[in-house]
C-alpha positions as CSV (number, residue, x, y, z in Angstrom):
1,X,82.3,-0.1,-111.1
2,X,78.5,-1.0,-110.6
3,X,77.3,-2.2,-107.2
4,X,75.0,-5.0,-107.1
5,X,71.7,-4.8,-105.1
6,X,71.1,-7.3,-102.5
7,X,68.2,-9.1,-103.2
8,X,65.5,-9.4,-101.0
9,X,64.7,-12.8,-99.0
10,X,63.1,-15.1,-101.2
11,X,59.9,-17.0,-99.7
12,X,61.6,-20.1,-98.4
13,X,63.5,-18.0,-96.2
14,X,60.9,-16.7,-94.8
15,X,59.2,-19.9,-93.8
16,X,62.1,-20.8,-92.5
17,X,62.7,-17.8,-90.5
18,X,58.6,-17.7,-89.3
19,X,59.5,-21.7,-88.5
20,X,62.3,-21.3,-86.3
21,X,60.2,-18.7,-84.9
22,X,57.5,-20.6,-83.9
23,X,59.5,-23.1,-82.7
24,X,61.5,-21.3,-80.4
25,X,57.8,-20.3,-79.3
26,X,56.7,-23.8,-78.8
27,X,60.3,-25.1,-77.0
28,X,59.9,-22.3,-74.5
29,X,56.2,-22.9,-73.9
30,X,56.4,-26.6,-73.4
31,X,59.7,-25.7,-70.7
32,X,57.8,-23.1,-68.7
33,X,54.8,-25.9,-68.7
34,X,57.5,-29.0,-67.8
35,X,58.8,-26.7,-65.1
36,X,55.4,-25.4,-63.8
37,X,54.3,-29.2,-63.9
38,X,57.1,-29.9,-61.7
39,X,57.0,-27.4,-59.1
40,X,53.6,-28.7,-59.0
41,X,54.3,-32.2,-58.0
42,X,57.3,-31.4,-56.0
43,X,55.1,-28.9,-54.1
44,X,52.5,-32.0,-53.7
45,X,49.8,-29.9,-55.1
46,X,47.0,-31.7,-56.1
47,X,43.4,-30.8,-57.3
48,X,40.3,-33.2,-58.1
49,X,40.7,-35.8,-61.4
50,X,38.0,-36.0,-63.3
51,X,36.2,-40.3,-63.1
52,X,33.3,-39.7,-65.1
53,X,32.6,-40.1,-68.4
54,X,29.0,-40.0,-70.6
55,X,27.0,-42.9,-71.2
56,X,24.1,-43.2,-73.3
57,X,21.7,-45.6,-70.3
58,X,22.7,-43.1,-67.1
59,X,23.5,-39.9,-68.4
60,X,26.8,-40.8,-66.7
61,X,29.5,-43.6,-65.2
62,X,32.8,-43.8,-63.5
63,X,35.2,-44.1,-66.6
64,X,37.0,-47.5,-65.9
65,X,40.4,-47.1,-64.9
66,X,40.3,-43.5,-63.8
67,X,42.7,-42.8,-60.9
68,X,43.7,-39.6,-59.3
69,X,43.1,-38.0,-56.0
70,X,39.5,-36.2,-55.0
71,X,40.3,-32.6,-53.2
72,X,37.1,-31.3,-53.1
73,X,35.8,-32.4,-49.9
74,X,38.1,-34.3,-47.6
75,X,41.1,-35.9,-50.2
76,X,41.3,-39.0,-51.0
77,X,43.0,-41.1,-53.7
78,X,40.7,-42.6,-56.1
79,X,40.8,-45.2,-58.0
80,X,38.3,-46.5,-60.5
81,X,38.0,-50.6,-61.4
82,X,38.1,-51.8,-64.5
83,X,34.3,-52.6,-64.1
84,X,33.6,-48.8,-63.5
85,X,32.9,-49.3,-59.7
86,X,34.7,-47.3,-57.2
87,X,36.2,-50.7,-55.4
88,X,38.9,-53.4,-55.4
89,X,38.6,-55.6,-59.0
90,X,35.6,-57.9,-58.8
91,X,34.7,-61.0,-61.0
92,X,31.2,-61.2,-62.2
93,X,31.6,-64.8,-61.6
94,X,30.6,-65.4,-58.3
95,X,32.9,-67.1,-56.2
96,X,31.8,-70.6,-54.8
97,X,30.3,-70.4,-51.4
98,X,30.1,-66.9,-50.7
99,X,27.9,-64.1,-49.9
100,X,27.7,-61.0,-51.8
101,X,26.4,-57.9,-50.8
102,X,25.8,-55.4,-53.9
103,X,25.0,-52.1,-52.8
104,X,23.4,-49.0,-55.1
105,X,23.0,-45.4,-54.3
106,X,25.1,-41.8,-55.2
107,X,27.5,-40.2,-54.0
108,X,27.4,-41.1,-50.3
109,X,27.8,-44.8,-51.2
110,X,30.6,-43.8,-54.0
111,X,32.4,-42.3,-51.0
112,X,35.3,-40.5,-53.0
113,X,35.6,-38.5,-49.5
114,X,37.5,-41.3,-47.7
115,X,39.8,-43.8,-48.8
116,X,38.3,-46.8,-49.9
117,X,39.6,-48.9,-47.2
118,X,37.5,-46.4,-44.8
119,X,34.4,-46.7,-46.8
120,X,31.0,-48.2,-45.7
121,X,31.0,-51.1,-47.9
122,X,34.5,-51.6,-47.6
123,X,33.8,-51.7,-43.8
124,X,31.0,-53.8,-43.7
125,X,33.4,-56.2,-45.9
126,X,34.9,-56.8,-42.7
127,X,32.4,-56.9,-40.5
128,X,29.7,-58.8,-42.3
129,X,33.4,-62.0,-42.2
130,X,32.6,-62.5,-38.1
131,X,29.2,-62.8,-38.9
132,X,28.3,-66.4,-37.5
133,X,24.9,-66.8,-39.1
134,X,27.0,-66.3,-42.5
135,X,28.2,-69.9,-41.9
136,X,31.7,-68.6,-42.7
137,X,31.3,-67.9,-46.2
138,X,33.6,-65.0,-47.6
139,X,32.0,-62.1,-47.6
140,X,32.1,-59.7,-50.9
141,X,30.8,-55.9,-50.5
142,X,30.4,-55.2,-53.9
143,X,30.1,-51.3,-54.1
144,X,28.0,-49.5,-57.3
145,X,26.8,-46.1,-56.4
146,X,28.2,-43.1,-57.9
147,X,27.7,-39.7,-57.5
148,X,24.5,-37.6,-58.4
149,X,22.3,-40.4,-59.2
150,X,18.5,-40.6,-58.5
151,X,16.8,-43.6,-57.7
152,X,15.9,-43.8,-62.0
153,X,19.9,-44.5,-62.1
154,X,20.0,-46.6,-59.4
155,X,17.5,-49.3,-60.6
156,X,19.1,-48.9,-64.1
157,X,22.3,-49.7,-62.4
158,X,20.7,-52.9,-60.3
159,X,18.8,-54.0,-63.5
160,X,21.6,-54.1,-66.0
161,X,25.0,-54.2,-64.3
162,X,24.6,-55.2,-60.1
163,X,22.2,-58.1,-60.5
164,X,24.4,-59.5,-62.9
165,X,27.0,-60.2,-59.9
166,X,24.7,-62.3,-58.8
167,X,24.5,-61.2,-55.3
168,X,22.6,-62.7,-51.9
169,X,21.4,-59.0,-51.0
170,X,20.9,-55.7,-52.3
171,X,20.9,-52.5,-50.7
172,X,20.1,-49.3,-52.3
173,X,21.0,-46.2,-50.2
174,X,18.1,-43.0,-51.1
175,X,19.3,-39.8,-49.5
176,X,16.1,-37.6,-49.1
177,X,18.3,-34.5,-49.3
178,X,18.6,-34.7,-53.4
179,X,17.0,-38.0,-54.4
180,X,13.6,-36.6,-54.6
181,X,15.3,-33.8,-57.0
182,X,17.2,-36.3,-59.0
183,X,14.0,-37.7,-59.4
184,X,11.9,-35.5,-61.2
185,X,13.7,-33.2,-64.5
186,X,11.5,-30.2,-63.0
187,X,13.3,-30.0,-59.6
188,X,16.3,-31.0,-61.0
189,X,19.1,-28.5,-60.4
190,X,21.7,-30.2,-62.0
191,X,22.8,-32.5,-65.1
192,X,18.6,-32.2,-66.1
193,X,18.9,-32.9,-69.3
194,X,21.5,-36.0,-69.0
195,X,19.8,-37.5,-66.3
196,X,17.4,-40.6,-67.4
197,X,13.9,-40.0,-65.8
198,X,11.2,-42.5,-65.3
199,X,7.3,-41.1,-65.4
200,X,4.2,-42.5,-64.3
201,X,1.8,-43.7,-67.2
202,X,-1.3,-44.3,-65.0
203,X,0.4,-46.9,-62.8
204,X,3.4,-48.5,-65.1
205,X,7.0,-46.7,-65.2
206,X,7.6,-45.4,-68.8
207,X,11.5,-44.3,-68.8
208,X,12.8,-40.9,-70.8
209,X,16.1,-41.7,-71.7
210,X,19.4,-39.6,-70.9
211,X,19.6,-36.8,-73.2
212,X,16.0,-37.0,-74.6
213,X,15.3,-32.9,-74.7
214,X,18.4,-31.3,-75.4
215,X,20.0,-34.3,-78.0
216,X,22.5,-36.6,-77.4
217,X,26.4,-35.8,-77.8
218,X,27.4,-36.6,-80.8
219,X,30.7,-39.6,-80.9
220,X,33.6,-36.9,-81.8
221,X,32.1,-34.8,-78.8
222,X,32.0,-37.5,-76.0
223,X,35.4,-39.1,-77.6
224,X,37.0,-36.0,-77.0
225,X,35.5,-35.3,-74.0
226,X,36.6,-38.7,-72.4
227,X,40.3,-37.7,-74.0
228,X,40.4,-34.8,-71.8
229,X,39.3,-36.5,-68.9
230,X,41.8,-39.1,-69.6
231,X,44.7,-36.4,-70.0
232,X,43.4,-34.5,-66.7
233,X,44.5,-37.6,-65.1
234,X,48.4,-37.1,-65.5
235,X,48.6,-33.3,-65.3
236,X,48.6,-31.3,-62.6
237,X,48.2,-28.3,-64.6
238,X,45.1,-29.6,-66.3
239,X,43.6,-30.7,-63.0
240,X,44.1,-26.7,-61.9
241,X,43.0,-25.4,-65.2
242,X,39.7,-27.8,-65.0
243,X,39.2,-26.9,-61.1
244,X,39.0,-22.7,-61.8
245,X,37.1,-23.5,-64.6
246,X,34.4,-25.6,-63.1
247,X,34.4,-23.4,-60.3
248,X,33.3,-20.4,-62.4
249,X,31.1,-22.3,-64.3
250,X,29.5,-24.2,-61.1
251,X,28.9,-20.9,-60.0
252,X,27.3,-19.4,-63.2
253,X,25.1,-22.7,-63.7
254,X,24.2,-22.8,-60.2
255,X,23.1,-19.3,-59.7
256,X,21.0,-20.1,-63.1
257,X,19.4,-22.7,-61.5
258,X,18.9,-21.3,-58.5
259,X,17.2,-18.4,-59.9
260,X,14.9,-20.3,-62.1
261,X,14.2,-23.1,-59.3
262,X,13.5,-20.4,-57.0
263,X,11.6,-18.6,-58.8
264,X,9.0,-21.6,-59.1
265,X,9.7,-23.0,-55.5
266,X,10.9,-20.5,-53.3
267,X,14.5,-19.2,-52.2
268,X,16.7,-22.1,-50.9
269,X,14.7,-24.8,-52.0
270,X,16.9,-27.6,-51.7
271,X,17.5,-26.9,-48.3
272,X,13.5,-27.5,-46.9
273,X,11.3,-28.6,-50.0
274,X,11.7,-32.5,-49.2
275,X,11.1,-32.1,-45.6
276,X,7.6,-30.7,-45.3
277,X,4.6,-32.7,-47.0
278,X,4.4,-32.1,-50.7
279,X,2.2,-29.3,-51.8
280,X,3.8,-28.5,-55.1
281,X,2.5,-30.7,-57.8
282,X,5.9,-31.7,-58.9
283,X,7.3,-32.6,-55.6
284,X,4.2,-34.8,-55.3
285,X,4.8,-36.8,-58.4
286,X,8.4,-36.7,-57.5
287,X,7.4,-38.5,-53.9
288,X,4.6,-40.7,-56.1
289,X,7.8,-41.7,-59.0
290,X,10.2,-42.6,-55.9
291,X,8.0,-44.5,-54.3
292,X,6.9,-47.0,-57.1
293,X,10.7,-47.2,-58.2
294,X,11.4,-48.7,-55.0
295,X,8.8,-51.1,-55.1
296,X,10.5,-52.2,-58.9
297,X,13.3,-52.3,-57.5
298,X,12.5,-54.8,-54.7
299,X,10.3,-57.0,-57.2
300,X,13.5,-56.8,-59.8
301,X,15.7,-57.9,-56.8
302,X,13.6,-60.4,-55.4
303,X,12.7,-61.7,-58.7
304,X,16.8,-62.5,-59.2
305,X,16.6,-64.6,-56.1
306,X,18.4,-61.8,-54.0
307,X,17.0,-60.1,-50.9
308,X,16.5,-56.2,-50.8
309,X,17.2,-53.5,-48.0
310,X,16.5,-49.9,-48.3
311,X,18.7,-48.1,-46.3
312,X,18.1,-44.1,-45.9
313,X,20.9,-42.0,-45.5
314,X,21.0,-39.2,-43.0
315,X,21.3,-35.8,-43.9
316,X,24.2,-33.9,-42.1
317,X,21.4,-31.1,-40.1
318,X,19.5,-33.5,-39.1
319,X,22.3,-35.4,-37.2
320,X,24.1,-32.2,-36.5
321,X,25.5,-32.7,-32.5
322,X,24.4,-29.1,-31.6
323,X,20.6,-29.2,-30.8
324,X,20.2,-25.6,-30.5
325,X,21.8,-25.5,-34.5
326,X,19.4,-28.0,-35.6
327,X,16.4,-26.4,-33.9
328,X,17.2,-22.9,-35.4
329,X,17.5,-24.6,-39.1
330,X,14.2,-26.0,-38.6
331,X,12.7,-22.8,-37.1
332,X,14.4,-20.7,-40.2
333,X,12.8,-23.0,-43.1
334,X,9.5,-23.7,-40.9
335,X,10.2,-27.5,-41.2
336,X,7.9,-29.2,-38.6
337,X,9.8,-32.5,-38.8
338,X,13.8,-32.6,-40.2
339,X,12.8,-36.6,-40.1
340,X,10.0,-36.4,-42.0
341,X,10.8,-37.3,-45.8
342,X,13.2,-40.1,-44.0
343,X,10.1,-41.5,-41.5
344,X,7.3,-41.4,-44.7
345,X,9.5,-43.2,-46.9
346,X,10.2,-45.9,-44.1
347,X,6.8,-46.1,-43.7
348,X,5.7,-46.7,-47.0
349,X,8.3,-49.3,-47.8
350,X,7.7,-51.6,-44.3
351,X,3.9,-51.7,-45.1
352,X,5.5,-53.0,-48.6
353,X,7.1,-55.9,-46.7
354,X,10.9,-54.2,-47.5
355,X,13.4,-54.4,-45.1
356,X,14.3,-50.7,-44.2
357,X,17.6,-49.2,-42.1
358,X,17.2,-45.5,-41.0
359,X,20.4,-44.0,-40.3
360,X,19.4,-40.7,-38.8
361,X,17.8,-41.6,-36.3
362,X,20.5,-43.6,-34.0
363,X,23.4,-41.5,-35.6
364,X,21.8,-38.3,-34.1
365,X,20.9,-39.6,-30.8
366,X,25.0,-40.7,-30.9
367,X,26.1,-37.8,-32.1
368,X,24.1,-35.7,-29.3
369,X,25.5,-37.8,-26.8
370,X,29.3,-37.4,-27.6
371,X,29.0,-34.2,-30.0
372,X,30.5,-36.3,-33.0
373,X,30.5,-34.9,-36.6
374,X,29.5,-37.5,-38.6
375,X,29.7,-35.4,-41.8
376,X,31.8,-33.2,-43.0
377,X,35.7,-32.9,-42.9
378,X,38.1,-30.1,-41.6
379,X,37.2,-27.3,-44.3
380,X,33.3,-27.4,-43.2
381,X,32.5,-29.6,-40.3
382,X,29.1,-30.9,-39.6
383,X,28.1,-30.4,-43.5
384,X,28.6,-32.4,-46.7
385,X,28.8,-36.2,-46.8
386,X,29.6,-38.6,-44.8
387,X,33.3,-38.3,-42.9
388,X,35.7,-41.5,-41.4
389,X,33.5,-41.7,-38.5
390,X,30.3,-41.6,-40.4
391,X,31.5,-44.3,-42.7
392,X,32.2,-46.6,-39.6
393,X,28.8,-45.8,-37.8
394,X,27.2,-46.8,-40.9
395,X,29.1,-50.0,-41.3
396,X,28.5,-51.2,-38.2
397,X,24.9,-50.2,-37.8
398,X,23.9,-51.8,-41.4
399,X,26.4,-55.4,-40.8
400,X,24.1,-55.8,-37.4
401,X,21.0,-55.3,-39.3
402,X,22.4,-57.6,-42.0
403,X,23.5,-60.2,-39.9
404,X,20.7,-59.9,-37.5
405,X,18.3,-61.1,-40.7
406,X,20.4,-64.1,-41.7
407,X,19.5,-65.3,-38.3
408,X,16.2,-65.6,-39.2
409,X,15.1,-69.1,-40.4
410,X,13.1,-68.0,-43.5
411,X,16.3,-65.6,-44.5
412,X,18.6,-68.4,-44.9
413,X,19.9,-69.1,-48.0
């Protein structure tokens, strides 16, 4: 009696063994990721969304609608407008019988340190509504900066989205301590190439468009991009996956930069280069750019029927409540003045007839006084942006300059 051979798994078995495989694979993977996800929230662990996205006229915007909490410095939950601003929903329409305030600037006007509520527009919101030269009128804040931009992005910004708002005054906040950097794609130490730059041509401003060296991204590249940042809004495990990754590759970049910056400027550039008078030839046609974009800037302001104020943002050394710290920085990069990029630029733009608020000044004699940290939260006090207390001394400072000018009989409007 003759056995019969079994015969060997025919290839449809076979797929269906390798699929039932693979998804056991894939069932198990997406538990251990559910269940990591929710350990996650449960554990209220929370790392930094992303809110930007690429645009083709800054290099980069808030991405409307983006909401998620900022961890880097401070925390705070963020939420992005559907207008791209870091604010409460505001109509371009302007409302009958009000005032609005549109202010410009980077990331110390963005403010993703501090809830909004706590922010320096936000505040001056509020303060600006007891004003009694106002006349009553509501008072809208309107607040457009966002982070990393130069003053190239800032007039972009004013020219073709604030000034469209149709506000009574414009402030654009220039922080000394990276504007002049921003400013120029040479001193540049980050985002160069995505950055829009503008260049003298004799005495008109010719801009150089985001992108204009290395090649713009192409539409599947920036769609997919703004996908992921979309996605890295609900996970948690995408917001820790993007965190070590950017760390790492911060790190890398930076030290790339760093070498090659320092290497044409000195170690530690950033920390000295725009408080001593210019002597390389590219911080002196970065001072010569900023300059005349300021001046733009007030005629395209002015020219919209709107007042301008520059307001310059203080540094956290040089408000720093510690003398003794402040005099040892300023020994150890041989800085003469730590006011000095802050009292030239004021200078420049009052014999320009433009309306000027230094902060640094009255926030360090304050701070001296009392030993408040204006900057900087728990994890690094006294460094980094502005904290809850800086915000406030801002607010109030600017709504009494503000309201001190409507009092005026030829500032009436």
């Amino acid at each position: 009696m003759s056995r019969k051979c079994a015969r060997p798994p025919g290839p449809v078995y076979k797929i269906k063994r390798m699929y039932k495989a693979a998804l056991t694979v894939v069932i198990a993977l997406s538990a251990t990721v559910a269940l990591a996800e929710l350990a996650m929230r449960a554990g209220a662990i929370r790392f930094s969304t992303s809110f930007h996205m690429l645009d083709l006229e800054r290099g980069w915007v808030l991405r409307p609608g983006a909401e998620g909490w900022q961890s880097n410095e401070g925390e705070a939950a963020v939420r992005i407008n559907s207008r791209g601003m870091r604010d409460r929903e505001r109509s371009v329409e302007k409302p009958a019988g009000s005032f609005r305030v549109a202010v410009a600037g980077d990331s110390f006007t963005e403010a993703m340190q501090v809830p909004l509520e706590k922010t320096f527009p936000a505040l001056m919101e509020q303060e600006l509504s007891g004003c009694a030269a106002l006349g009553g009128r509501k008072v809208e804040v309107l607040n457009f900066g966002v982070g990393a931009y130069g003053t190239a992005q800032q007039l972009l910004t004013l020219r073709n989205h604030a000034l469209r708002f149709r506000p009574d005054l414009v402030i654009n906040v220039f922080y000394a301590g990276n504007d002049f950097y921003n400013n120029h794609r040479q001193l540049n130490p980050s985002n160069g190439d995505a950055a829009p730059y503008f260049v003298l041509d004799g005495e008109r401003l010719a801009l150089e468009q985001p992108f204009s060296k290395g090649g713009k991204p192409g539409a599947f590249a920036a769609g997919l991009r703004d996908f992921y940042a979309a996605a890295v809004r609900y996970s948690r495990l995408l917001q820790t996956a993007t965190q070590a990754y950017y760390n790492v590759q911060r790190q890398r970049t930076r030290a790339a930069d760093q070498n090659r910056l320092a290497a044409e400027f000195g170690p530690d550039y950033m920390e000295w280069l725009a408080y001593r008078p210019p002597s390389h030839p590219a911080m002196r046609e970065s001072w010569r750019v900023t300059e005349r974009l300021l001046l733009q800037m007030r005629a395209e302001v002015e020219s919209s029927g709107a007042r301008f104020r520059l307001v310059l943002a203080s540094n956290a050394i040089q408000v720093h409540p510690d003398r003794s710290f402040r005099e040892a920085y300023r020994r150890k990069y041989a800085i003469d003045d730590l006011l000095y990029a802050d009292r030239r630029i004021r200078q420049a733009a009052e014999s320009a007839g433009i309306e000027v608020s230094e902060i640094a000044g009255p926030m360090r004699e304050y701070a001296e006084r009392t030993g408040t940290f204006f900057h900087g939260f728990r994890q690094n006090p006294g460094a980094g942006h502005w904290n809850e207390a800086g915000h406030q001394f801002v607010a109030r400072l600017l709504s009494g300059a503000v309201c001190e000018e409507a009092t005026r009989p030829d500032r009436r409007r």
